[in-house]
C-alpha positions as CSV (number, residue, x, y, z in Angstrom):
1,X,0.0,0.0,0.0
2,X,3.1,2.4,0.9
3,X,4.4,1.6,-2.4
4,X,1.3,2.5,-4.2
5,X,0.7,5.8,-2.3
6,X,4.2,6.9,-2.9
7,X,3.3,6.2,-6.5
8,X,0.2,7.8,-7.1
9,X,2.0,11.0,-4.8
10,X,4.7,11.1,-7.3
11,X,2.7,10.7,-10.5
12,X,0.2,14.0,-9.1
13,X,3.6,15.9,-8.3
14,X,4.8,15.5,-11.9
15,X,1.5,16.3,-13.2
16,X,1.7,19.5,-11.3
17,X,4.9,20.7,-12.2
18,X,3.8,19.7,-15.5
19,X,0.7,21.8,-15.5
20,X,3.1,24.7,-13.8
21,X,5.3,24.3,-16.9
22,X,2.8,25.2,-19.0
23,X,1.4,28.4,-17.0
24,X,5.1,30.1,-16.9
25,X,5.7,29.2,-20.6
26,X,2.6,31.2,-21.4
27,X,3.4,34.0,-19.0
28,X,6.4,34.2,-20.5
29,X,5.0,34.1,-24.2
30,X,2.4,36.9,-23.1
31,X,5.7,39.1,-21.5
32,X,7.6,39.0,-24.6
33,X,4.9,39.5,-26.7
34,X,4.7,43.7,-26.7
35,X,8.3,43.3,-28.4
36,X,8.1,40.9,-31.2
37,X,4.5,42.0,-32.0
38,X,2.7,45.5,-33.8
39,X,0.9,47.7,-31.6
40,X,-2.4,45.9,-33.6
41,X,-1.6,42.5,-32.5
42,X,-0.8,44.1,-28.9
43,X,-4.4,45.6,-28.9
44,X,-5.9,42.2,-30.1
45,X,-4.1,40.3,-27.3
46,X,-5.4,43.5,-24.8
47,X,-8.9,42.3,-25.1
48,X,-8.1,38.9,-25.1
49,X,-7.1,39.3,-21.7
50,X,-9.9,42.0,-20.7
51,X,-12.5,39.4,-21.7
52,X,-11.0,37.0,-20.3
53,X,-11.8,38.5,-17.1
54,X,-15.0,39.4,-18.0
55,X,-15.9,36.0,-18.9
56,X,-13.9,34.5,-15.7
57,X,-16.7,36.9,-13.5
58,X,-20.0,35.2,-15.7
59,X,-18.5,31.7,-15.1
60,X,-18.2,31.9,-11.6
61,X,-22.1,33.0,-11.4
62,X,-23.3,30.7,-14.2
63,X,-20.7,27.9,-14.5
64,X,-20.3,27.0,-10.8
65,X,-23.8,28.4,-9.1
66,X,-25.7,27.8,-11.7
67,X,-27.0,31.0,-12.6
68,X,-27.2,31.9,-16.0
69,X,-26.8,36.2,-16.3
70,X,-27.9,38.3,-19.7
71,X,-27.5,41.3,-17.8
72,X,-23.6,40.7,-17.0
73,X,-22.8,43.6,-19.1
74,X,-24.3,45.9,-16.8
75,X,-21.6,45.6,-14.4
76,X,-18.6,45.7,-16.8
77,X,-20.2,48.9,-18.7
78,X,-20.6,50.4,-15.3
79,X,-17.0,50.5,-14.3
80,X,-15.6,51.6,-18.0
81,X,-18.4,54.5,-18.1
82,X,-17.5,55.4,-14.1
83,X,-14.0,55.5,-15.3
84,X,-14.6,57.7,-18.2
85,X,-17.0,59.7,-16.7
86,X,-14.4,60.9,-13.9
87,X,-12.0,61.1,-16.7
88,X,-13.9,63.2,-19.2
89,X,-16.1,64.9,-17.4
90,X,-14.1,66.1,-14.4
91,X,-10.5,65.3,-15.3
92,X,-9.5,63.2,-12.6
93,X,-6.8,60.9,-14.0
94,X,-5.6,59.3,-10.9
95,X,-5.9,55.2,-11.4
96,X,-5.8,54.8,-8.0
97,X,-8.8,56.9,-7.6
98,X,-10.6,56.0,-10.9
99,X,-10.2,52.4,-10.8
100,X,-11.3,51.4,-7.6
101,X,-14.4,53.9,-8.1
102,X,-15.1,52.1,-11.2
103,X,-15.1,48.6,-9.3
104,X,-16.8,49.7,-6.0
105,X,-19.7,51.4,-8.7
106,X,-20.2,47.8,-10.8
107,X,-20.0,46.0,-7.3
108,X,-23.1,48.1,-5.5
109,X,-24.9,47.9,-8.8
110,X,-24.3,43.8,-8.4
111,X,-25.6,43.8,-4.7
112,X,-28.4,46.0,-5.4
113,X,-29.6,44.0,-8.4
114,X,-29.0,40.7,-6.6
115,X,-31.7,41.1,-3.9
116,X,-35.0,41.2,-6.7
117,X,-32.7,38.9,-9.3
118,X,-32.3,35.9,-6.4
119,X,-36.2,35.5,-5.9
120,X,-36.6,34.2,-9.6
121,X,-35.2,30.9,-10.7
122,X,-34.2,29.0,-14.1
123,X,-36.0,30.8,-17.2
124,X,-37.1,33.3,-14.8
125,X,-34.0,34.1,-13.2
126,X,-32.3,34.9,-16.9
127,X,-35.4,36.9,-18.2
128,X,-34.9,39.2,-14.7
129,X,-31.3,39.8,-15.3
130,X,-32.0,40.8,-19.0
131,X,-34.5,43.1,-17.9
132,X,-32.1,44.9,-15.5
133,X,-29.2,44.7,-18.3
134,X,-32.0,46.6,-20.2
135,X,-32.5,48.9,-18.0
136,X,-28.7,50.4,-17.3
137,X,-28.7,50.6,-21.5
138,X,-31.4,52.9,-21.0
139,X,-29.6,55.2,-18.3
140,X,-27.0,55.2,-20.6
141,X,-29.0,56.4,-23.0
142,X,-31.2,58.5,-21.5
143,X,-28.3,60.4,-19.0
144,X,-26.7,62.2,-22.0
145,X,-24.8,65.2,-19.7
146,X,-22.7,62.3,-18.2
147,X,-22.5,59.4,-20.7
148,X,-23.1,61.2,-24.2
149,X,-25.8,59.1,-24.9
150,X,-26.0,57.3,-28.4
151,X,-23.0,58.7,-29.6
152,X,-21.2,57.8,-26.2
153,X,-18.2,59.1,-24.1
154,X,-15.1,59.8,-26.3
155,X,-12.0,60.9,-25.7
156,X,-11.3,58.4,-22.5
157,X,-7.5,58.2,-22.4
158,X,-4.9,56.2,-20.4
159,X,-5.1,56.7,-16.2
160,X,-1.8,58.3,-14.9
161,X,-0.4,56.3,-11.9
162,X,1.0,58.7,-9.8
163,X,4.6,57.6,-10.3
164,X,7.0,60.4,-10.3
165,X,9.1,60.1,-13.4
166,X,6.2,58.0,-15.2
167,X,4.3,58.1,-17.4
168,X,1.6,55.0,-18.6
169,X,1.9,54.6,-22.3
170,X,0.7,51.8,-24.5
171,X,3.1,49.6,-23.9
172,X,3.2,49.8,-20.2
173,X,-0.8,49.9,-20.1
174,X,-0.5,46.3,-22.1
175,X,1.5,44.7,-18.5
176,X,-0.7,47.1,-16.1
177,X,-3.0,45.1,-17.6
178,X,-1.5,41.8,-17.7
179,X,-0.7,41.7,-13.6
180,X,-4.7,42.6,-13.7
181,X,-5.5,39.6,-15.4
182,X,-3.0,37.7,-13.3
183,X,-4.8,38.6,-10.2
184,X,-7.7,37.9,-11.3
185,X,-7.0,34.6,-12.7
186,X,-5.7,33.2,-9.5
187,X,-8.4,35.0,-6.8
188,X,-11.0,33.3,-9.3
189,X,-9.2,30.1,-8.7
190,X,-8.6,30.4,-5.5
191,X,-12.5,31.1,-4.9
192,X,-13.2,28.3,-6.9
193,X,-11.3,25.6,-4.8
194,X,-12.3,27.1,-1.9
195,X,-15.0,25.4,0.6
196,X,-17.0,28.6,-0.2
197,X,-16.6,27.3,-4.5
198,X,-17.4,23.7,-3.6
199,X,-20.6,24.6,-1.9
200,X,-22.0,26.9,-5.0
201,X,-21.2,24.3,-6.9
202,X,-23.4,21.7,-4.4
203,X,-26.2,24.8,-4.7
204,X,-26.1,24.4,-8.6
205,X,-26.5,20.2,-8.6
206,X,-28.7,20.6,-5.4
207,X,-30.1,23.2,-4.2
208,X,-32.4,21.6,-1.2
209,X,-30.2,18.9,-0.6
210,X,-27.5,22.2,0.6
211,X,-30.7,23.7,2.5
212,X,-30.9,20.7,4.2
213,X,-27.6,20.7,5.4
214,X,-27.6,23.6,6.8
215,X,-26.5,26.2,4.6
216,X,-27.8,29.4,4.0
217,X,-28.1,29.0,0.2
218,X,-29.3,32.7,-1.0
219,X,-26.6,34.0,0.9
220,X,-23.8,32.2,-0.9
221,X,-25.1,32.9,-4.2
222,X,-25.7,36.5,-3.2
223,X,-21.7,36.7,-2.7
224,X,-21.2,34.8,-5.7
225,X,-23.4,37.4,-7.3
226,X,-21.7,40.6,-6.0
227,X,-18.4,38.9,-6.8
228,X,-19.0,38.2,-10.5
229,X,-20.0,41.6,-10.4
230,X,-17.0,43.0,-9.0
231,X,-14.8,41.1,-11.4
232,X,-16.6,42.0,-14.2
233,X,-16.1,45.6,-13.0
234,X,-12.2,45.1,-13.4
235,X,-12.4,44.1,-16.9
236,X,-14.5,47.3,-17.8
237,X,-12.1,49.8,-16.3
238,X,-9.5,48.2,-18.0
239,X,-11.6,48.1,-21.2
240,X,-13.1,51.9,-21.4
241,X,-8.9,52.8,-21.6
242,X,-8.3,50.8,-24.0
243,X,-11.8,51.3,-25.9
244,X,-10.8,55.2,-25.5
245,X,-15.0,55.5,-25.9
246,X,-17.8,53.6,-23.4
247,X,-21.1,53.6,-25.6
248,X,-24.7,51.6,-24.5
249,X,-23.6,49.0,-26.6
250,X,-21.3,48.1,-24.1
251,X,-23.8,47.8,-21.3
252,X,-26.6,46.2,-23.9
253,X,-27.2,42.1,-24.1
254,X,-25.2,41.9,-27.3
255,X,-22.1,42.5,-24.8
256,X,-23.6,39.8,-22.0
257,X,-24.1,37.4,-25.3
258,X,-20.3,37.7,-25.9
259,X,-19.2,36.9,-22.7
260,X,-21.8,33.9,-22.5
261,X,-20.5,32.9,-26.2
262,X,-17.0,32.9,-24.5
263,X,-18.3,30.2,-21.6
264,X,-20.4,28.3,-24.1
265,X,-17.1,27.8,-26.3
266,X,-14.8,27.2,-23.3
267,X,-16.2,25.5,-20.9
268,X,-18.6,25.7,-18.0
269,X,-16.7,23.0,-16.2
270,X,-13.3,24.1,-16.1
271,X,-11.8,27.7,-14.5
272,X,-10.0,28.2,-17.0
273,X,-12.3,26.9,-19.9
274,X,-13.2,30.8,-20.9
275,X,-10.2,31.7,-21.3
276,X,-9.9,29.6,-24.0
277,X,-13.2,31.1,-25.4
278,X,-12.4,34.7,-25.1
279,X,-9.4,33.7,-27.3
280,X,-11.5,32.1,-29.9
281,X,-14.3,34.7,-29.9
282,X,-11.7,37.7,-30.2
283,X,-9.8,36.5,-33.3
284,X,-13.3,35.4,-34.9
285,X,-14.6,39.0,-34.4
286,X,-11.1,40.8,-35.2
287,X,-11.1,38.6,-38.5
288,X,-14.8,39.5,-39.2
289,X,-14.4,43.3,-38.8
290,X,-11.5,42.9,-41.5
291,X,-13.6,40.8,-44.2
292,X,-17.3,41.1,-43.4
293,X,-17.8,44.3,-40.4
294,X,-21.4,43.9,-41.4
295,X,-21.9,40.3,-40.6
296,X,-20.7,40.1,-37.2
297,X,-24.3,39.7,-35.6
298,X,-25.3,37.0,-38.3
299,X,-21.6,35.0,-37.4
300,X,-21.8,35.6,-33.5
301,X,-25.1,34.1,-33.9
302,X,-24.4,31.1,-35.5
303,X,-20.9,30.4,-33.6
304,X,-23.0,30.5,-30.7
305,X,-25.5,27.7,-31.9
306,X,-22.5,25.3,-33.5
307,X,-21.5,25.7,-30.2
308,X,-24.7,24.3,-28.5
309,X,-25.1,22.1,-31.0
310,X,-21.7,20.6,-31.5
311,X,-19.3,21.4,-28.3
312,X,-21.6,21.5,-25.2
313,X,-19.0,20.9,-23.4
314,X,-16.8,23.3,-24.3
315,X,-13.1,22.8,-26.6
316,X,-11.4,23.1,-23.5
317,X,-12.5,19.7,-22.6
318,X,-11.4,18.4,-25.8
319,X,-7.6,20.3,-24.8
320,X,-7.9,18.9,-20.9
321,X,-8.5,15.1,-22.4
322,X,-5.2,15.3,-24.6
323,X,-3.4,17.0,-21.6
324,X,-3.9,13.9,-19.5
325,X,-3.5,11.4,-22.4
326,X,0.2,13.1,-22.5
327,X,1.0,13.2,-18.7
328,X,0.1,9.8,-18.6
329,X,1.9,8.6,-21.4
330,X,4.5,10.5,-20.2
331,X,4.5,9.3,-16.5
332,X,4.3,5.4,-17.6
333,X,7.3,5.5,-19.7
């Protein structure tokens, strides 16, 4: 039995340097990247990595409570309008003051819209959200002195971060952005494996079973709720910088339908499965605006049911089966 144990022990610590492998090669791909790459390619890898987030914040409502969202926009236009609002409108550049107003603004909005979303379930539940999604597009609209309504808030530049002999510029934005993602990525995870993850994952198999146990159920979805939101608020702030404009669109359910696209393509299942996703989505819409700008809705629409159709699981599946077809290949011989 000793023998076995030791075994199995020294297979999973291969496997795990061998998944750690991986993770620095990329980090060190995405480092290097801003040198051997144009300033386009730069910006394409930019919103990989903003979306990323964004769809990191919907999975960890929808893929691991349960709780499908078409109103996940509203928290990640929030933040990039906040930010451009106080950057536009009243010239405060400060990141430090900016940012975290931007992520405390999409956070409230998340534990105010909660309270009325949590009463609904299933169809219900998604219909509620939409409605509220809905509803921010129309203060966008309709609060023209602030967010320049249809023709939306221009001229939102880079934050300054209050480093004497510095000066944030395109390239350095691209790694402010990167330790962002970083973060992110690994408080997601962390929240994931957590006791706290592993019972909104009970909640989404079985809800009254987890009542019965003792758990107060709509509270842990109601931080899962306010935390999605709050995640999703870090990608907008990031995003209305890089955007340089915030427009409704970017609060509407066309946004939301990305990030769920994203998931869909990724992977409910697995943290990192949207990742994936937001990679796939970006280069299909970056290749569409090039050939066919006026197609995007018809393509995003029909990428979205291949998806359902074909890949319900998500390609990341499909990547996470070869991975442990290699390790164990590998850990055999």
């Amino acid at each position: 039995m000793s023998a076995i144990t030791t075994i199995d022990s020294g297979s999973r610590w291969q496997s795990s340097l061998k998944k750690a492998a991986v993770f620095v090669v990329i980090g060190i791909i995405l480092i290097i990247l801003p040198f051997i790459v144009s300033s386009y390619f730069q910006n394409i890898i930019l919103e990989i990595l903003i979306y990323g987030i964004f769809a990191l914040s919907l999975n960890l409502l929808w893929g691991y409570t349960g709780l499908p969202s078409l109103g996940h926009a509203a928290y990640f236009g929030a933040a990039g309008y906040t930010v451009g609002i106080l950057m536009v409108n009243y010239g405060i550049n400060n990141f430090w003051i900016v940012a975290p107003a931007g992520i405390l603004l999409a956070t409230a909005l998340a534990a105010i819209l909660a309270v009325p979303a949590l009463r609904m379930a299933g169809g219900y539940f998604l219909l509620v959200t939409l409605a509220m999604g809905q509803l921010v597009y129309s203060l966008a609209q309709k609060l023209r002195t602030f967010t320049g309504g249809d023709t939306g808030l221009g001229g939102i530049g880079l934050p300054n971060l209050q480093i004497p002999g510095f000066t944030l510029t395109t390239h350095s934005f691209y790694y402010l952005v990167f330790i962002a993602f970083v973060i992110s990525v690994f408080l997601i995870y962390r929240i994931v494996k957590s006791p706290f993850g592993e019972a909104l994952q009970g909640i989404r198999e079985n809800e009254p079973r987890m009542r019965a146990l003792g758990y107060n159920t709509w509270l842990y979805k109601y931080i899962c709720f306010i935390l999605s939101g709050l995640f999703a608020g870090v990608a907008g702030i990031f995003f209305a910088s890089l955007n340089g404009i915030m427009s409704p669109m970017h609060v509407d359910v066309s946004t939301s339908t990305i990030a769920m696209l994203m998931v869909v393509l990724g992977s409910t299942s697995i943290v990192y499965g949207p990742l994936v996703g937001s990679v796939i989505v970006v280069l299909i819409q970056y290749t569409t605006m090039i050939y066919a700008p006026e197609r995007w809705p018809l393509i995003l629409g029909a990428v979205f049911i291949l998806a359902v159709m074909f890949v319900r699981n998500g390609v990341s599946v499909y990547f996470l089966d070869f991975w442990r077809k290699v390790t164990r290949g590998s850990s055999r011989s």
